[in-house]
DSSP file (Angstrom, degrees, kcal/mol; ACC not computed):
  #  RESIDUE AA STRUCTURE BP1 BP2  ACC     N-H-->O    O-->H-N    N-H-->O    O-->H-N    TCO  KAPPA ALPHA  PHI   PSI    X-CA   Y-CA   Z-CA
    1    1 A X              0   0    0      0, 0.0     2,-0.8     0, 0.0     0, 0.0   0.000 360.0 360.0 360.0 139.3  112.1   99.8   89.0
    2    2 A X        +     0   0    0     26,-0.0     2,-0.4     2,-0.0    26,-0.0  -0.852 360.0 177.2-132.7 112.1  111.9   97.3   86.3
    3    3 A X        -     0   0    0     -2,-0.8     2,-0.7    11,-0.0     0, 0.0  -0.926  21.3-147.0-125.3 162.2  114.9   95.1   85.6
    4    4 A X        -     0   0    0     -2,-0.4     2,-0.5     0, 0.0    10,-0.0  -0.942  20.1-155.1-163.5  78.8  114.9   92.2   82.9
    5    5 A X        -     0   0    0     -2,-0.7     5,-0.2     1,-0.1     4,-0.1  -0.603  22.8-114.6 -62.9 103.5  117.3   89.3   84.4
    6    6 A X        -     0   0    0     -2,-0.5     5,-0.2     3,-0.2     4,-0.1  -0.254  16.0-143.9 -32.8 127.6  118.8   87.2   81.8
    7    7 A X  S    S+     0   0    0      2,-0.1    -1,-0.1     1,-0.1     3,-0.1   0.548  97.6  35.4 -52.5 -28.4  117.4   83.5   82.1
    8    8 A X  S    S+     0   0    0      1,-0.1    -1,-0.1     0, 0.0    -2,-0.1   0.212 131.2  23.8-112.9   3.8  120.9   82.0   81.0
    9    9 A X  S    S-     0   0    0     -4,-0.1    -3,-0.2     2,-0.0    -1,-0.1  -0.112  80.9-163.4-179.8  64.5  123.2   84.2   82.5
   10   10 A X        -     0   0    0     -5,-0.2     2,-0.6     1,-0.1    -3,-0.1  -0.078  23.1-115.0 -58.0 122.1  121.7   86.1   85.5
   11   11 A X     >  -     0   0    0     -5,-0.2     4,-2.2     1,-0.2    -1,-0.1  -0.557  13.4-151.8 -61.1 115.2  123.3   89.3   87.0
   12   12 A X  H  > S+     0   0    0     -2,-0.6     4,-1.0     1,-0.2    -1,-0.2   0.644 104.5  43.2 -78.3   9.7  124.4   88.5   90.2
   13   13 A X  H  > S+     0   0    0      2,-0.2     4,-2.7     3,-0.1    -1,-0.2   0.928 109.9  57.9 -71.9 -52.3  123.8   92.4   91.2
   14   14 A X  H  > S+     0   0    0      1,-0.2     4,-2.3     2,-0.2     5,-0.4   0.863 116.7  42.4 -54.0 -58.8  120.2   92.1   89.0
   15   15 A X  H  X S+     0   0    0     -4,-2.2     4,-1.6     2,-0.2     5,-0.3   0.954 111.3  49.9 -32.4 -85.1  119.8   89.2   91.9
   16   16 A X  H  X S+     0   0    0     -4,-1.0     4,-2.2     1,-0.3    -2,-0.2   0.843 111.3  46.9 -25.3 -66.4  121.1   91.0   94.5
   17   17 A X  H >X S+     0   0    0     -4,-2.7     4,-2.8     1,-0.3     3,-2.8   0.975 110.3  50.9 -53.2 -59.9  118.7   94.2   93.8
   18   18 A X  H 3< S+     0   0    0     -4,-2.3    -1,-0.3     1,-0.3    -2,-0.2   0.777 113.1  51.0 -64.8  -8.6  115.0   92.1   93.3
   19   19 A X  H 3X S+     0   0    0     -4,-1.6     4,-0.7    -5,-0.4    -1,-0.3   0.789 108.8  48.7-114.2   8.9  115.8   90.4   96.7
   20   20 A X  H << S+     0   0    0     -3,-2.8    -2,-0.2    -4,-2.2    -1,-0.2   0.625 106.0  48.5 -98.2 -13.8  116.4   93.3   98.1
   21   21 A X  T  <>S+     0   0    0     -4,-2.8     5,-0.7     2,-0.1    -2,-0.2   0.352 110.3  59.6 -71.0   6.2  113.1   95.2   96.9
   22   22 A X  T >45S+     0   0    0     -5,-0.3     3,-0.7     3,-0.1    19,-0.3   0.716 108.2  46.4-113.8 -32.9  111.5   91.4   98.4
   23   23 A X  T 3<5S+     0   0    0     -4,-0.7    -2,-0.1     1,-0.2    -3,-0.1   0.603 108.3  56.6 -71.1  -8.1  113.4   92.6  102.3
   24   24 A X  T 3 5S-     0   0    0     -4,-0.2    -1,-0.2     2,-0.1    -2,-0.1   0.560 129.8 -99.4-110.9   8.0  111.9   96.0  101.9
   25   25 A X  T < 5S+     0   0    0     -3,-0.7    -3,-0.1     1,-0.5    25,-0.1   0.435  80.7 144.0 121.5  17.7  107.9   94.7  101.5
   26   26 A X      < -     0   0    0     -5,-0.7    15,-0.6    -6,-0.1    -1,-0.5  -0.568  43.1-139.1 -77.8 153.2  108.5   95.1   97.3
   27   27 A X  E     -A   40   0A   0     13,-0.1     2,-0.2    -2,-0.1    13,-0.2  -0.512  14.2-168.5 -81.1 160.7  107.0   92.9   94.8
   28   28 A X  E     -A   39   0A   0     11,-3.7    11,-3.2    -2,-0.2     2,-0.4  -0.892  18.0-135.6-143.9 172.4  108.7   91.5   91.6
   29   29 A X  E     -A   38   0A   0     -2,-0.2     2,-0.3     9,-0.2     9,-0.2  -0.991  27.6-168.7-130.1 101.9  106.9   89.7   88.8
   30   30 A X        -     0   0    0      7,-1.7     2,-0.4    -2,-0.4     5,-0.0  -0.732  20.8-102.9-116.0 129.7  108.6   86.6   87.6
   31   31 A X        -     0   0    0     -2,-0.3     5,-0.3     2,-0.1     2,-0.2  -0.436  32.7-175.2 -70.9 147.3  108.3   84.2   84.6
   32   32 A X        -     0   0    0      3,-1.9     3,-0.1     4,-0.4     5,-0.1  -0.698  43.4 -94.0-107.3 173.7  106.7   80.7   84.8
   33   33 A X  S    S+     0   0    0     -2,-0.2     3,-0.1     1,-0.2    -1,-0.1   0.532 124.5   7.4 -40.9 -24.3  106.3   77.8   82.3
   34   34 A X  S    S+     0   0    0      1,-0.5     2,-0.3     2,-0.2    -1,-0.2   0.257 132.3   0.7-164.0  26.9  102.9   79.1   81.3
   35   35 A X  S    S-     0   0    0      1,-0.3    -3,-1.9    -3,-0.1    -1,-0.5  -0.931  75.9 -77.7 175.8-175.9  102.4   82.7   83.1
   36   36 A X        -     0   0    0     -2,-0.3    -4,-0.4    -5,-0.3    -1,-0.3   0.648  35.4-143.0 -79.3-116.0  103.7   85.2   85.1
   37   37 A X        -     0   0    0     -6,-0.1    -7,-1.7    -9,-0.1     2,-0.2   0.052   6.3-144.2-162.8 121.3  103.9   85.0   88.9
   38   38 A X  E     -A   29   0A   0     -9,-0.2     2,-0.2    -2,-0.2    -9,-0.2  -0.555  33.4-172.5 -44.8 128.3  103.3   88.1   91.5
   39   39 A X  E     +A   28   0A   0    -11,-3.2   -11,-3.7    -2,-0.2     2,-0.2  -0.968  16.5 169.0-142.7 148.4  105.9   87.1   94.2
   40   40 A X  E     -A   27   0A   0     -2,-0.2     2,-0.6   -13,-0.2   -13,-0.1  -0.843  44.9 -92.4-131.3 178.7  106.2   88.8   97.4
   41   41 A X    >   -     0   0    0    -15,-0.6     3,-4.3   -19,-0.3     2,-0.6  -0.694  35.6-139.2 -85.4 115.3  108.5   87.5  100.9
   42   42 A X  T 3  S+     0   0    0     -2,-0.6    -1,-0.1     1,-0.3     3,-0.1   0.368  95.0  67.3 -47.3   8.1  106.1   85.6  102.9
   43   43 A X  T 3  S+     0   0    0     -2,-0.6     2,-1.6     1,-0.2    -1,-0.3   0.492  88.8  92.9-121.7 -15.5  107.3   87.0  106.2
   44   44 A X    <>  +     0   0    0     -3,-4.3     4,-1.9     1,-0.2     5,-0.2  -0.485  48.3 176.5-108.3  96.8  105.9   90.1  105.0
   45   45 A X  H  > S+     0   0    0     -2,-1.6     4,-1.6     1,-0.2    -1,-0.2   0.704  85.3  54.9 -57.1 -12.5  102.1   91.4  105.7
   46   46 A X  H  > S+     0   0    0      2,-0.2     4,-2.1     1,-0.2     5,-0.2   0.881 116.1  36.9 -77.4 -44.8  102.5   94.9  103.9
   47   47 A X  H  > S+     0   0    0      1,-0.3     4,-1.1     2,-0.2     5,-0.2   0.938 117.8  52.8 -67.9 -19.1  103.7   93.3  100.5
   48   48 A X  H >X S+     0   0    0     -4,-1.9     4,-1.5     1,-0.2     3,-0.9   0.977 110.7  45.6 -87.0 -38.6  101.3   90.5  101.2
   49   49 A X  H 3X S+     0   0    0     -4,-1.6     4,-1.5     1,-0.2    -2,-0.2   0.843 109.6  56.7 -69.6 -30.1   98.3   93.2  101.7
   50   50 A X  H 3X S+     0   0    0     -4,-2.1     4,-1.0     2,-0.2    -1,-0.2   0.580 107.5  49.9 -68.0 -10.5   99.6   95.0   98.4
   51   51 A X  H <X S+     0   0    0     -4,-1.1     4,-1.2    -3,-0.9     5,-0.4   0.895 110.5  47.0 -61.8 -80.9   99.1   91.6   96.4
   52   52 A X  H  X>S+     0   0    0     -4,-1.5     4,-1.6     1,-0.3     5,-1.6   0.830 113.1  49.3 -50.8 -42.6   95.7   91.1   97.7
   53   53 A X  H ><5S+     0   0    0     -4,-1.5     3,-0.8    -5,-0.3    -1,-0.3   0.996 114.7  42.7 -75.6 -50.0   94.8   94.7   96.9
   54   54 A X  H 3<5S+     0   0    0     -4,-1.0    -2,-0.2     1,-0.3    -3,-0.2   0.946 117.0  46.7 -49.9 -60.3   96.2   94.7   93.1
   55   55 A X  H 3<5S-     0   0    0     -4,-1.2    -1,-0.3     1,-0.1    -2,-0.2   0.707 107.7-137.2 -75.3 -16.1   94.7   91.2   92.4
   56   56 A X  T <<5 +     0   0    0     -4,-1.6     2,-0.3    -3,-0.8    -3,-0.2   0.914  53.7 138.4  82.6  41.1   91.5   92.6   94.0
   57   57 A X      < -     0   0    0     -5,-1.6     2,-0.6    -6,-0.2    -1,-0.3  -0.940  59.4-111.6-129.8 155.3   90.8   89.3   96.1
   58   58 A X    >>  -     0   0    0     -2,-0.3     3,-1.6     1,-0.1     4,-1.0  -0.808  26.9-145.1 -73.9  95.6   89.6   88.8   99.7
   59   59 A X  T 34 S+     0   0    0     -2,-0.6    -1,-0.1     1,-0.3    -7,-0.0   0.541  97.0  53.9  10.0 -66.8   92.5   87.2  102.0
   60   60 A X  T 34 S+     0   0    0      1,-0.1    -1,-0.3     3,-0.0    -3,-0.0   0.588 117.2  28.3 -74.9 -21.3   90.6   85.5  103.7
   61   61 A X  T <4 S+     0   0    0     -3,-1.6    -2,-0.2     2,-0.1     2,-0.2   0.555 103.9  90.7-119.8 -29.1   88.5   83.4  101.0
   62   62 A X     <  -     0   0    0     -4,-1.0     2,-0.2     1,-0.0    -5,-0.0  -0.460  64.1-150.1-103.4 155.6   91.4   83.5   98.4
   63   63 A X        -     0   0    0     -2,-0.2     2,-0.3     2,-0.0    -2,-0.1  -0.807  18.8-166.4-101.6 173.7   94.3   80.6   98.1
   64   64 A X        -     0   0    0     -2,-0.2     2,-0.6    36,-0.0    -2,-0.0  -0.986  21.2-111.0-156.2 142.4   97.9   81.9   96.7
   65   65 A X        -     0   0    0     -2,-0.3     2,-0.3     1,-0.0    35,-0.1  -0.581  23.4-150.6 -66.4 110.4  100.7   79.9   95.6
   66   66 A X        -     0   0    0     -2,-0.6     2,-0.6   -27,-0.0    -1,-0.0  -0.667   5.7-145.9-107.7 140.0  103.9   79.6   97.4
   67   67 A X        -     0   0    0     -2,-0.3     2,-0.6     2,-0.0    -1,-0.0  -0.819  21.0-168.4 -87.6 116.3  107.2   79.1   95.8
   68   68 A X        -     0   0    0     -2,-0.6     5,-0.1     1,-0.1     6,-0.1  -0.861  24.3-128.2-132.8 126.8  109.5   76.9   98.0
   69   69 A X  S    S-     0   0    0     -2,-0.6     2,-0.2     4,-0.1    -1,-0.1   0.639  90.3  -8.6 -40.7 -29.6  113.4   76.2   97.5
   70   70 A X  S    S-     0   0    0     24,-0.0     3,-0.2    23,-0.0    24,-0.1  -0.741  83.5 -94.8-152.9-160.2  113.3   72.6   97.7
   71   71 A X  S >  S+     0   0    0     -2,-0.2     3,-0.8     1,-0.2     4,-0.4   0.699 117.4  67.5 -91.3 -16.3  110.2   70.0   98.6
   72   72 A X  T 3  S+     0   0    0      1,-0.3     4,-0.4     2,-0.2    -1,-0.2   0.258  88.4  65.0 -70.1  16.0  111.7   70.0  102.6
   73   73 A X  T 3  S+     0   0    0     -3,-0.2    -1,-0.3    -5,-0.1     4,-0.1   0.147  85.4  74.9-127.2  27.0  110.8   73.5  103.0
   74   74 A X  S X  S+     0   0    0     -3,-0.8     3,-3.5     2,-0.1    -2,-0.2   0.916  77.4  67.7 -78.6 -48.4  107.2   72.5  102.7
   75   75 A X  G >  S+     0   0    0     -4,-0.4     3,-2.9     1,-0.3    -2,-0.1   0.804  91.7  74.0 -28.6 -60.3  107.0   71.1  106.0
   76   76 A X  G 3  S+     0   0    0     -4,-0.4    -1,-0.3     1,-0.3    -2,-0.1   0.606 108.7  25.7 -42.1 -25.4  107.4   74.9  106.8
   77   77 A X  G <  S+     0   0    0     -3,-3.5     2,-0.4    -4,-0.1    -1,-0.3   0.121 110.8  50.4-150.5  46.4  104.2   75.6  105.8
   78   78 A X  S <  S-     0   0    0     -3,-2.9     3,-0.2     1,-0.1    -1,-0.1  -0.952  70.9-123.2-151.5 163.9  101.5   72.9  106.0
   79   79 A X  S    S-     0   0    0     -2,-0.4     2,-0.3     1,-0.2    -1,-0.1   0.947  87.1  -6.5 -76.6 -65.4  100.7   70.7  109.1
   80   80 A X        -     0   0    0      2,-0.0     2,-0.3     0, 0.0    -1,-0.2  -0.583  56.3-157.9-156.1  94.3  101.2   67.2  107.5
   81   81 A X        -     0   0    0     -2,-0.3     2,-0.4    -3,-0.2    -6,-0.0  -0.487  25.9-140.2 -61.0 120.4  101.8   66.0  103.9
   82   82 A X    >>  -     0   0    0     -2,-0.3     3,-2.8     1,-0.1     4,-1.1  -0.674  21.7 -97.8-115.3 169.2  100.8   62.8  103.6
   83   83 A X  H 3> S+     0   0    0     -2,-0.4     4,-4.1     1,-0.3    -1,-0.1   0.700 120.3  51.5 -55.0 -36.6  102.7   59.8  101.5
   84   84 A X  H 3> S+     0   0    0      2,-0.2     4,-0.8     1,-0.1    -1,-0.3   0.950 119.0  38.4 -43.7 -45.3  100.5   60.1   98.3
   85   85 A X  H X>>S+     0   0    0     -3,-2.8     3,-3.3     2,-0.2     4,-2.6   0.982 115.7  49.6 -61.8 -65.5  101.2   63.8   98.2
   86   86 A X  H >X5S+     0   0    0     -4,-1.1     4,-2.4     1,-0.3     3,-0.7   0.838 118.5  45.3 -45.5 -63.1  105.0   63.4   99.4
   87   87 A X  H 3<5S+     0   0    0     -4,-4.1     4,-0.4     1,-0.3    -1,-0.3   0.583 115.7  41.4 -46.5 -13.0  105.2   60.7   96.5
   88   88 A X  H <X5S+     0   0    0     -3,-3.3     4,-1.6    -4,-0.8    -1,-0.3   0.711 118.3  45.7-110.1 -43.4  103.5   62.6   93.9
   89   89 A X  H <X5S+     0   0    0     -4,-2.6     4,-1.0    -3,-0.7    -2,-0.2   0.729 119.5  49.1 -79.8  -6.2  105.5   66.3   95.0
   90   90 A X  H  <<S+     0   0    0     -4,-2.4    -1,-0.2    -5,-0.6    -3,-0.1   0.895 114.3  42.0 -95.7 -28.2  108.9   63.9   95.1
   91   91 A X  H  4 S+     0   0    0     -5,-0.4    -2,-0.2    -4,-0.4    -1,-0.1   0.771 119.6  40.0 -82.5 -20.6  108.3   62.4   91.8
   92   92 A X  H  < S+     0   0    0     -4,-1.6     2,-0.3     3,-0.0    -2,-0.2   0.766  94.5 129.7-103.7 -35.1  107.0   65.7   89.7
   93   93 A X     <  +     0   0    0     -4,-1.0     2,-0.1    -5,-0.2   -22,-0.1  -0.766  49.4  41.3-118.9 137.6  109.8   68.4   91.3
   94   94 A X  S    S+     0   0    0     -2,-0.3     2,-0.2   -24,-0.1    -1,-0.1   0.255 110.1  53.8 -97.3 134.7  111.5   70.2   90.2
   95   95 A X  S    S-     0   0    0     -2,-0.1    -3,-0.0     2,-0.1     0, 0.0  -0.556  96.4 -39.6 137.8 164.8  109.3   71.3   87.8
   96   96 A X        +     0   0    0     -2,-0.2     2,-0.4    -3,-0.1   -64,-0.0  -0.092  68.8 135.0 -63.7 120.8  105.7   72.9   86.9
   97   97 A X        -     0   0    0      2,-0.0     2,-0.2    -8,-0.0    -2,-0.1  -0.987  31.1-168.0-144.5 143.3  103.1   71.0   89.3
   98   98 A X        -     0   0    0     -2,-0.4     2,-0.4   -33,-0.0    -2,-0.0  -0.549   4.8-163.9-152.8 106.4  100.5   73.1   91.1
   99   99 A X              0   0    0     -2,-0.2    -2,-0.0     1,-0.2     0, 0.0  -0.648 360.0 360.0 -92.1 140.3   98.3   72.0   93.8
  100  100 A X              0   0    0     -2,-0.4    -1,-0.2   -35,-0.1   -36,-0.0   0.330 360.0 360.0-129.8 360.0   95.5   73.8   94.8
């Protein structure tokens, strides 16, 4: 299904639908500042094993970018940020930074 969300004036059904293909193990493909983003729901290992088979990368070996609602839902998923980072992710977000 391919649907094509307005940037300034979002359907909230058009919402509605992509985040419910993201509870049922679907992808959606989203713009960024400077490319597209694959996004699947993190809680889910089939959609996360159909990313890794389209991009053609090893799991284990590869890193992948996670998108997170605000910088306290980082916590959720690394062990300990420490103050350079936290100062550097508090002063740059919201907005493009990507650490690898």
């Amino acid at each position: 299904m391919l649907l094509q969300i307005h940037p300034d004036n979002p359907n909230p059904r058009e919402i509605a639908m992509a985040v419910e293909a993201l509870k049922k193990n679907g992808l959606i493909i989203y713009p960024t500042d400077t490319v597209y983003g694959l996004a699947w729901d993190i809680n889910s290992p089939k959609a996360f094993d159909r990313i890794v088979k389209i991009k053609g990368k090893n799991a284990l070996k590869e890193n992948f970018s996670i998108v997170c609602s605000d910088i306290s839902q980082v916590s959720q998923f690394t062990l300990h940020i420490n103050n350079p980072t936290f100062k550097l992710l508090k002063h740059n977000l919201p907005g493009p930074l990507h650490l690898s």
